[in-house]
N, C-alpha and C positions, 0 to 999 in steps of 0.2 A: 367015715367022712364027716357025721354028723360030728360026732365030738370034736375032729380038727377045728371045726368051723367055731366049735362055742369057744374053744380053748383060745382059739387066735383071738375072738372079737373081746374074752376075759382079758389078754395081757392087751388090748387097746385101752380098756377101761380103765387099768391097772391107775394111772395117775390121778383121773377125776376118783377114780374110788379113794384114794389116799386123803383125796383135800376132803371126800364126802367124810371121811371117818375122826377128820378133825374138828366138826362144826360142832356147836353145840346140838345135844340129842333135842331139842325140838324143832331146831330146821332140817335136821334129818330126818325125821318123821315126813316134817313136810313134807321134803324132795323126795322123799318113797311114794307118797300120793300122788306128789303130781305124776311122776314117773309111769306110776301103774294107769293113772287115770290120761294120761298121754298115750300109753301103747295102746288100752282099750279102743281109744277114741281115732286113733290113724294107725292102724295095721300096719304093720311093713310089707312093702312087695317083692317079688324078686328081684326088682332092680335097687331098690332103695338104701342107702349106704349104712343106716343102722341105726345112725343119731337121730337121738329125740333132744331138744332143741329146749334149754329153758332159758323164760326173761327173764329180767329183776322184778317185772310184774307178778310173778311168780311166788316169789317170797313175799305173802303177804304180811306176813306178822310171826315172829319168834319170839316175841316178848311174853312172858305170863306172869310175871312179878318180878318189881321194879324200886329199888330203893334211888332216891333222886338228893346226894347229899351236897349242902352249901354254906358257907359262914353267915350265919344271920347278920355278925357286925360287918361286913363290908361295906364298902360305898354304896349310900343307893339305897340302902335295908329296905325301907319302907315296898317302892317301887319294883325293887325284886321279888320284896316277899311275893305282890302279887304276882308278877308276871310269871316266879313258880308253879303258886296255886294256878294258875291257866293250864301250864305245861300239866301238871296232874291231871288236871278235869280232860284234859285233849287227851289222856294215856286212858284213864278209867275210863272213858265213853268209848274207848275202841277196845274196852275187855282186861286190861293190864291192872292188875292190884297193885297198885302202885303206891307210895306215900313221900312225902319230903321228911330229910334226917337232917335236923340245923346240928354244927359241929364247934366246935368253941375253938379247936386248935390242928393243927397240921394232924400231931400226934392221936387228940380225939379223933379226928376223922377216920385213922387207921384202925381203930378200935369199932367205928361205926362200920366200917366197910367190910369186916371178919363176920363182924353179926350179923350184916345182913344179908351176905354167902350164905353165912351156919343157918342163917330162916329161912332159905332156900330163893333168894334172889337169883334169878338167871341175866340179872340185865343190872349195871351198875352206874348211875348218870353223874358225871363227876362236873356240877353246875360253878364254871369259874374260868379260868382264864388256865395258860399252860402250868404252873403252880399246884395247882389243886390236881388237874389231870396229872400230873407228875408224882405226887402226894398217894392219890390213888389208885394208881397203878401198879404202886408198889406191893398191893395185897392182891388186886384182881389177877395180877399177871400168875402163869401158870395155876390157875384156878378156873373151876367150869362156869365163873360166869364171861360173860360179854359188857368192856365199859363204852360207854354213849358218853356224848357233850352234849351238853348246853352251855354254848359261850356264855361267860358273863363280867371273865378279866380285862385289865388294862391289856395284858399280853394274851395272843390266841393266834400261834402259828401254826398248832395243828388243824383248828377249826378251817382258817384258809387253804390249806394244805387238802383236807376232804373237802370242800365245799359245803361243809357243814352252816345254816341260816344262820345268820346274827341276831333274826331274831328270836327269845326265845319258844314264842309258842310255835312258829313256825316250823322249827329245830326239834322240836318235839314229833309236830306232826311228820316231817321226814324221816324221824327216829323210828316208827310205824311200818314204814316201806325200805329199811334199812338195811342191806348187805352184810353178814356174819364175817369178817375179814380176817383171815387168821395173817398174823405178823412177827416179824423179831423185833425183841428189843434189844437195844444197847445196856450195855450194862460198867460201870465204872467202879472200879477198886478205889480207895484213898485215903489220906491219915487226915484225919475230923480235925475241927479245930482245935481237941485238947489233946491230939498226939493218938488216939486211940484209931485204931486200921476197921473201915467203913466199906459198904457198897451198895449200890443204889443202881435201877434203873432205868431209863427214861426211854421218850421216846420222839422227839425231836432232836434234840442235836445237845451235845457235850463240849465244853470249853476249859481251855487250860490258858494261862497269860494275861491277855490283857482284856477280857470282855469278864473274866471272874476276879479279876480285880477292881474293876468295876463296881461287882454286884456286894465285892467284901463291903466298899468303902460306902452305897448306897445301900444297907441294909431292909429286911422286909419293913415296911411302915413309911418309907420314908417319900413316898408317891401321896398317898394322904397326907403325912403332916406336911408337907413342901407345896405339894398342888405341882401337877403335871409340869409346868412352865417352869417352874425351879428347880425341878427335879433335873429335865434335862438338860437346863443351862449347866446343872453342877456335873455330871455325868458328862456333859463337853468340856469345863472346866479340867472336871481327872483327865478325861482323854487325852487331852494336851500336853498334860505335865505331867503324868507317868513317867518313869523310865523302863524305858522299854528291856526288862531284862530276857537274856537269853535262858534256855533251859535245852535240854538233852528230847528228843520225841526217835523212839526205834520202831520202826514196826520190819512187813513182809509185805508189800503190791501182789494185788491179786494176780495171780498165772505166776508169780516167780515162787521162787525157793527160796531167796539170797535176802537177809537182814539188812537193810538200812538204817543211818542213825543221822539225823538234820538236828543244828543245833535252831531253835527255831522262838522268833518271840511270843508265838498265839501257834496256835493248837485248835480245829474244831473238829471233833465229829459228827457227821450231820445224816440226818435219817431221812427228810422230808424234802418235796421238790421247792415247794412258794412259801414264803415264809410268811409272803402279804406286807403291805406298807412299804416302808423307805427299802427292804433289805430282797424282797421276789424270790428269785431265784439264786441263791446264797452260792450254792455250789452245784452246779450243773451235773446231772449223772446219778445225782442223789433220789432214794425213791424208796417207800416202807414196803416196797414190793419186793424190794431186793433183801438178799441174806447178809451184807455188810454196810461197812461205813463208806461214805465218800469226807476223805479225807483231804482237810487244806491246812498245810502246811505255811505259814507267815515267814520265811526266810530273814525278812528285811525289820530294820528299825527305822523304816523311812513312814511319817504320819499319810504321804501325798500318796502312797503304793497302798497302804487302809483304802484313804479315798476313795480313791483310784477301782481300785476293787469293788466297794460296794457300790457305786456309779456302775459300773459296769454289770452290774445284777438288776438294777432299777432298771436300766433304759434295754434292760433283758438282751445284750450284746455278750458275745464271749472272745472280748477282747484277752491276751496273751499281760498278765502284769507283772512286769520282772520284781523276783524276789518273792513271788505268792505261786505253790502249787498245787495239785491238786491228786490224788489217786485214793484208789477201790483196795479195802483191806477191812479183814475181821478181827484185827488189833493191833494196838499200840499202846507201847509204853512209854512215861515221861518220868523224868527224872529230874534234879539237881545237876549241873553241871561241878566239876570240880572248879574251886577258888582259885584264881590265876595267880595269885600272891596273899601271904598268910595276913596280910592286912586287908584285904577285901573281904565286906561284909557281903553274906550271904542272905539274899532278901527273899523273903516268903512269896512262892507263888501260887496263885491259888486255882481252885478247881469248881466250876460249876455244872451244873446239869437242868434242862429247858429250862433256865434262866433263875435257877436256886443254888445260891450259895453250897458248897456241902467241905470242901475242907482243902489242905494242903498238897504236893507234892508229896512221895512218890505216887504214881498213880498209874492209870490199867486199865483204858479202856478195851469190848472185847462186843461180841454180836451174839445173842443168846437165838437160834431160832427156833420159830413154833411155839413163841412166847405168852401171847396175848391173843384174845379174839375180840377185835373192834369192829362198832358198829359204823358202818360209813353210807351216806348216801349213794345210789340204788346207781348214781351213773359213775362211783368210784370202786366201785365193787371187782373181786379180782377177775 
């Protein structure tokens, strides 16, 4: 009788034990202490249902060494530098060996981020906007450490998305009482600008059509040398005068069996609920809690149905916009459409990922899960 009892209340545990067995090993330790020091301290009684009950107050600290990497040239140097050096001093005065790693280039960064796994970083702070967290995640991910923000980009949807502080010592200090969050990421196939077959994955949201043609024609640099205000008058400029070419998107909706192929002008996959700013709630349904994409489909080459759409995200309504739709899947492919006459030219469509550039048509996007372990404030926690 006794054994029934343990055995049944083992396969109760069975799922929390699966998420315990993915944290990293020093918040499992934790949650072993509290655990024991929970039972000691309130006994179970015969009537009591068995759970012991933890907060976020709970996890006080997983951090023990912390590399904090950022472009010393960006906007701002001077003022960042300090506001860094804060975030450090607020890590080290709560026990975390921490240091800042300045990084010259997208690529150095990648090299700084292996190293400072290989010297035993459990905690990885990717200090920058969606760019750099995109940049660095390419090494953190499937790796035993844990990546953190500190906002500091022009762009930061996932910082909105966790409620992560805008500012940075703040962000820091919340990084201290942070949730261990294990998540998938997306993951995108693609032919690179010189033809050569790429992949890359992210963790906000993936674009194919017209938001990475965009990013072709607005290249990295061009927000500093333009100055915000130019930047997006040109950016409404292409908008306008694009032509909105068609391409081929196949996937499978989640619960079905059955292939679908939409000939479509944009393309997003999107990971995250709030995007923050003009854009909120991008695609309804979306969540890094889930194991796929929320996928929206562009049907139309109507500018007013764009609109129309992201209005509709701002004023946080889930108006119906003909020609835009929307469904749950763990992949999709895009392609080239065939030329409807040997005189049509076939124009380069391009492919971005949380708002980087990365190459051409044909492409793959697909949902990798139990990829990454982020750190998110304590009230985003799973």
């Amino acid at each position: 009788m006794e054994w029934a009892r343990t055995n049944n209340a083992l396969c109760k545990c069975r799922p929390a034990y699966d998420k315990l067995r993915r944290l990293p090993s020093c918040s499992r330790d934790r949650i072993t202490q509290i655990l024991r020091a929970k039972k000691a301290a309130e006994p179970l009684s015969g009537s009591a249902s068995g759970t012991i009950q933890l907060r976020a107050a709970d996890f006080d600290l997983c951090m023990r060494k912390a590399a904090l990497l950022y472009n010393p040239d960006s906007g701002g140097s001077k003022q960042r530098q300090r506001e860094l050096e804060s975030a450090v001093d607020v890590l080290k005065n709560a026990g975390v060996d921490a240091g800042l790693v300045p990084t010259k280039s997208p690529h150095h960064a990648l090299e700084e981020t292996r190293l400072a796994i290989d010297s035993g970083c459990d905690t990885i702070f990717a200090c920058g906007g969606d760019g750099t967290i995109h940049n660095i995640a390419q090494v953190v991910a499937n790796s035993p450490a844990a990546l953190a923000i500190l906002p500091l980009g022009t762009a930061n949807a996932l910082a909105h998305d966790l409620n992560v502080p805008f500012n940075v010592v703040a962000a820091a200090k919340a990084s201290l009482h942070a949730v261990p969050r294990r998540i998938a990421l997306g993951r995108v196939f693609f032919s690179d600008l010189k033809g050569k077959p790429g992949m890359r994955y992210f963790i906000v949201a993936a674009g194919v059509g017209v938001d990475a043609h965009l990013f072709y024609k607005l290249h990295t640099g061009a927000k500093q040398r333009m100055g915000m205000g130019a930047y997006y008058a040109k950016a409404w400029h292409l908008w306008f005068s694009y032509p909105m070419t068609r391409f081929a998107a196949e996937y499978t909706a989640e619960g079905s069996n059955k292939s679908r192929r939409v000939d479509v002008t944009e393309l997003m996959a999107i990971r995250i609920r709030n995007f923050g700013g003009i854009l909120q709630e991008l695609a309804p349904g979306a969540s890094l809690d889930r194991n796929d994409m929320r996928l929206v489909f562009c049907r139309t080459a109507n500018r007013l149905a764009y609109l129309a759409y992201v209005t509709r995200g701002l004023l946080r309504l889930h108006w119906s916009i003909p020609g835009i739709d929307l469904d749950h899947s763990t992949k999709v492919s895009c392609a080239y459409r065939q030329p409807s006459g040997a005189s049509e030219e076939q124009r380069k469509i391009y492919v971005e990922a949380d708002g980087e550039l990365l190459g051409t048509l044909p492409a793959e996007i697909t949902v990798v899960p139990d990829a990454l372990t982020l750190l998110a404030p304590a009230n985003q926690a799973i």
